[in-house]
BAKOL-378978 format. One line per field, with one value per residue (C-alpha): x, y, z; residue in one letter. Coordinates in Angstrom, 2 decimals. Each point is the difference from the previous one (the first is absolute). Layout:
<sites>
x: [X  ...] $
y: [Y  ...] $
z: [Z  ...] $
code: [a  ...] $
</sites>
This chain:
<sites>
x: [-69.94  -2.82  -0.27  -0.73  -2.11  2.62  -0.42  2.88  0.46  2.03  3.03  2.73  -2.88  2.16  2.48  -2.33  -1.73  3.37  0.36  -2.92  0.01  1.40  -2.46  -3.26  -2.20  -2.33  0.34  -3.67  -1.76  -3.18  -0.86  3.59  1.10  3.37  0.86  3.82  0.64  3.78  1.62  -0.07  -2.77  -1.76  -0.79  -1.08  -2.43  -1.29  -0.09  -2.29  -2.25  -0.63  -0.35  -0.79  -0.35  1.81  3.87  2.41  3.46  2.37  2.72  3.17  1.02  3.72  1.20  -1.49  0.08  3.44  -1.34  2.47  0.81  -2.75  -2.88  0.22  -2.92  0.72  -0.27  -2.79  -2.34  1.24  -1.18  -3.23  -0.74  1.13  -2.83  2.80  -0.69  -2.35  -2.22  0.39  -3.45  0.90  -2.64  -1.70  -1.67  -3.47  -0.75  -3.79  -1.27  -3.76  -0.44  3.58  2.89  3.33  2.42  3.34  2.83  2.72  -1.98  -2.91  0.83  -1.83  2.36  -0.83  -0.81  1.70  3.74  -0.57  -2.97  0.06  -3.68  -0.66  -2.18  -1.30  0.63  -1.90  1.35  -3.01  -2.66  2.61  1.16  3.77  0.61  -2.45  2.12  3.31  1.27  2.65  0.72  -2.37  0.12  1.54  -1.81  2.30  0.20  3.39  0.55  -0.64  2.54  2.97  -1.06  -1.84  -0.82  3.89  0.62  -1.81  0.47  3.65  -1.17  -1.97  -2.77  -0.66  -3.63  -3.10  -0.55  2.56  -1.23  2.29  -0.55  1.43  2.09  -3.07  0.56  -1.11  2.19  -1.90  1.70  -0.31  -1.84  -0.08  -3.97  -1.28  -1.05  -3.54  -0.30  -2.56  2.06  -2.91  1.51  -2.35  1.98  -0.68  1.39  1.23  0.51  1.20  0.38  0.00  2.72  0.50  3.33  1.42  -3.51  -0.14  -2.05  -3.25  -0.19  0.46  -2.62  -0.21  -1.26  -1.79  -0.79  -2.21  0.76  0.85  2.31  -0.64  3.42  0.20  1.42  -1.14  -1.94  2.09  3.70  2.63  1.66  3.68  2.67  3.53  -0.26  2.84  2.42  -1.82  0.69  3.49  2.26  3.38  -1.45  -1.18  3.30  1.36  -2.64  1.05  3.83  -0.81  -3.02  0.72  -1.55  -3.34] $
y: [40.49  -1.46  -4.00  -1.15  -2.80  -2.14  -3.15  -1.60  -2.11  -2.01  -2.23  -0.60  2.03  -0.99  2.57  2.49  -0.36  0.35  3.32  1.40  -1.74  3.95  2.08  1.39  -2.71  -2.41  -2.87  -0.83  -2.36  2.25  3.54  1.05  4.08  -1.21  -3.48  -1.13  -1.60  -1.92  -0.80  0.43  0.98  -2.91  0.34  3.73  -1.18  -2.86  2.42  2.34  -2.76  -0.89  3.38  2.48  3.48  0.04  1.56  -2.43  0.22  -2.16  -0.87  -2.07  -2.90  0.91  -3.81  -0.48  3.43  1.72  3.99  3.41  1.61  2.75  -2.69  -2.42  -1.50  1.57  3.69  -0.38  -1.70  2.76  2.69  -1.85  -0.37  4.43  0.33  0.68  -1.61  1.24  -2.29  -0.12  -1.44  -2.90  -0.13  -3.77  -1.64  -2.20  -2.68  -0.93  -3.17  -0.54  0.17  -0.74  3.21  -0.28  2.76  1.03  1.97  -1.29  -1.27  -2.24  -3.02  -2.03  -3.12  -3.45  -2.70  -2.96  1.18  -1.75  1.65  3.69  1.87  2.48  3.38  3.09  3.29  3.23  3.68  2.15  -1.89  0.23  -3.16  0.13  -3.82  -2.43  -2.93  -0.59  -3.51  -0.69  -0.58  3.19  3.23  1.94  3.04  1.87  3.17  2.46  -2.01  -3.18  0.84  -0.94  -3.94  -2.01  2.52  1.12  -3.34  -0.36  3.58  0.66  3.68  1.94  2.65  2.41  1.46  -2.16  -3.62  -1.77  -3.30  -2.48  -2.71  -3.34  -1.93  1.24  -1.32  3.18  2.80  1.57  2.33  0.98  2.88  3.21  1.49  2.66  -1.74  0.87  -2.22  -3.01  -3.05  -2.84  -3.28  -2.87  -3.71  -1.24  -3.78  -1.12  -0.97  2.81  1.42  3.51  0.46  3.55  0.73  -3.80  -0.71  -3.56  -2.77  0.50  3.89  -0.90  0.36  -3.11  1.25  -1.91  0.93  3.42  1.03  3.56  1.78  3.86  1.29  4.04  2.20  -0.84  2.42  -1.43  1.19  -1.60  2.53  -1.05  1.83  0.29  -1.09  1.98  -2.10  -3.41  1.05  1.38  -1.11  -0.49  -2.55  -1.17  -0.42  -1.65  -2.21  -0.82  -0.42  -2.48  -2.36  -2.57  2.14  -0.06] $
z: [313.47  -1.75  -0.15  -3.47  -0.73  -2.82  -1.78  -1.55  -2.97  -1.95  1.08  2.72  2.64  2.84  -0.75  -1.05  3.18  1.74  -1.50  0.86  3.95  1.65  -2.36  0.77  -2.01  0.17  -2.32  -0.95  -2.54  -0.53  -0.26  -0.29  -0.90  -1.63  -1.72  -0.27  -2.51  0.72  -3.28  -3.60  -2.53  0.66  4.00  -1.17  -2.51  1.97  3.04  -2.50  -0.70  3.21  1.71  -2.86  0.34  3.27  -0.08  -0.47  0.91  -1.91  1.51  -1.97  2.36  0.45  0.74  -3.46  -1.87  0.83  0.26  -0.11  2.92  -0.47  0.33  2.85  1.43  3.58  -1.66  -1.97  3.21  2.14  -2.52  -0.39  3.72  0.03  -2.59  -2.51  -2.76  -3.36  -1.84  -3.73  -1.89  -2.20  -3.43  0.00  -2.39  0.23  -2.33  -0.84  -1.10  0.38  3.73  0.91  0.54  0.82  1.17  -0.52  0.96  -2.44  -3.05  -1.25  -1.99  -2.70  -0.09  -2.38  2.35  -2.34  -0.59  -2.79  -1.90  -0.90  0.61  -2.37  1.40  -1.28  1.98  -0.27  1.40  0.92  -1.93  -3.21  -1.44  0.23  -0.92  -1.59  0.89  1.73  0.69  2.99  3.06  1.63  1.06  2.81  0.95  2.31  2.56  -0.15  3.83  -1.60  -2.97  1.24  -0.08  -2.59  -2.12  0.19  -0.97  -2.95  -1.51  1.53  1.13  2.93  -0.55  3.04  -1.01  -1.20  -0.74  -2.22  -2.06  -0.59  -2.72  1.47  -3.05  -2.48  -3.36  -1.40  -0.35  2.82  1.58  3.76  1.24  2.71  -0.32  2.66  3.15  -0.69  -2.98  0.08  -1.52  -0.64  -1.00  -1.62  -0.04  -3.45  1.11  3.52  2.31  1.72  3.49  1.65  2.88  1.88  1.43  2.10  0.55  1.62  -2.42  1.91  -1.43  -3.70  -2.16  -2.58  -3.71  -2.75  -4.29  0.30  3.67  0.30  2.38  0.78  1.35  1.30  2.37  3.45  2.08  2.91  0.50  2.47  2.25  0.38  2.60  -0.49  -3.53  -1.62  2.76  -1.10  -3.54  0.27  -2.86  2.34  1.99  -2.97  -1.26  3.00  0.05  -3.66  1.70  2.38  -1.42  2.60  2.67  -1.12] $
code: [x  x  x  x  x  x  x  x  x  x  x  x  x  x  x  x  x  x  x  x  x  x  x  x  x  x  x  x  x  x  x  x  x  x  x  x  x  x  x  x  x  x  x  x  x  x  x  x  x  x  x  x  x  x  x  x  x  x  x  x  x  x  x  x  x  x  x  x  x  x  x  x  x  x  x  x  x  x  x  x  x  x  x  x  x  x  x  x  x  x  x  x  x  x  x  x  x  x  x  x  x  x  x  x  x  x  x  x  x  x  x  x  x  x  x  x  x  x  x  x  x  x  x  x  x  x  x  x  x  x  x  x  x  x  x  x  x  x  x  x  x  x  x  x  x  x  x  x  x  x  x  x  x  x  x  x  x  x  x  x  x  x  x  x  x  x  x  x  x  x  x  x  x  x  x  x  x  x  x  x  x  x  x  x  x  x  x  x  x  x  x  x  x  x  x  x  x  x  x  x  x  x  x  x  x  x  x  x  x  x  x  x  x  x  x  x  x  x  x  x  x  x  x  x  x  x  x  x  x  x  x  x  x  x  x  x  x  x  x  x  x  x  x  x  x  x  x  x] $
</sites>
């Protein structure tokens, strides 16, 4: 049997690594053919931005996310060492601004940087003016993947094709969106400050924004290849992660 070149990600490595000691791998921190990611959402989309394009397995930490029997760690790294396993592309989403581009699996966010002070934009869809002002806390521009969290949160429901725009605590009776996931959203900031965040991005990858700055946001020509991604999404370990909140 083949020995795959892995790199691993996200927290409590030592007992990923014991999983993987009897199995046909090579844990790796460069040029790696699979990337585990051990945890929630958030070692996935870190593992994305750190390795992109290269198929990630996500794995739920089962000290910290209680799983169903059907999807224990042990069966899924045996069916990925077996070659078992199909990749399902994920749609991302690039943000523009000047020179700078960020890039997203869940969502792009434009976010007031004082809590205090709204910022007020203007959005086009496809070169059409769709709002000539909107004051509030930002915008959440968000993939079907990326649904399920802030954009969830704002809107209280999921899309599963496009790009759904969510209008964070507008004062305008704005609202939210699901356009085709070829549409062009361009975003001008009428007052500030503001800043541009993609997915848990760490401080250093936010862009900050200023009166006049413009953000381009649009369907990424990149795509992030996920395996097993039905089991990381399956709605009864969901639930018993939802039964026992202590665990994670």
């Amino acid at each position: 049997m083949k020995t795959l070149r892995v790199a691993i990600c996200g927290r409590n490595l030592g007992a990923l690594r014991r999983l993987l000691a009897n199995l046909p791998v090579s844990v790796v921190t460069s040029r790696p053919e699979i990337v585990i990611s051990y945890g929630g959402d958030g070692a996935l989309l870190g593992a994305e931005r750190d390795f992109p394009g290269i198929p990630k397995l996500p794995l739920r930490d089962s000290g910290r996310n209680p799983q169903c029997p059907a999807h224990g760690e042990k069966k899924f790294l045996d069916l990925l060492v077996r070659g078992k396993l199909t990749p399902a592309p994920l749609l991302k989403l690039e943000a523009v601004c000047g020179e700078q581009t960020l890039t997203a699996v869940n969502d792009i966010v434009l976010h007031n940087r004082v809590t205090t002070s709204a910022i007020r934009y203007r959005i086009w869809l496809d070169d059409e003016l769709y709002a000539n002002r909107i004051v509030g806390d930002g915008l959440v521009a968000a993939t079907p993947f990326g649904s399920t969290g802030y954009y969830r949160s704002i809107t209280h429901s999921l899309f599963k094709l496009g790009i759904g725009l969510a209008f964070n605590n507008s004062t305008e009776p704005t609202d939210h969106l699901v356009i085709r996931d070829e549409t062009v959203i361009r975003v001008e900031i009428l007052r500030g400050p503001a800043v541009l965040l993609a997915d848990n991005c760490p401080a250093s990858h936010t862009i900050h924004l200023k009166r006049h700055d413009t953000v381009i946001i649009r369907k990424s020509p990149q795509t992030a290849s996920v395996l097993g991604l039905d089991a990381f999404r399956c709605t009864a370990c969901a639930r018993l992660r939802q039964e026992n909140p202590d665990a994670s």
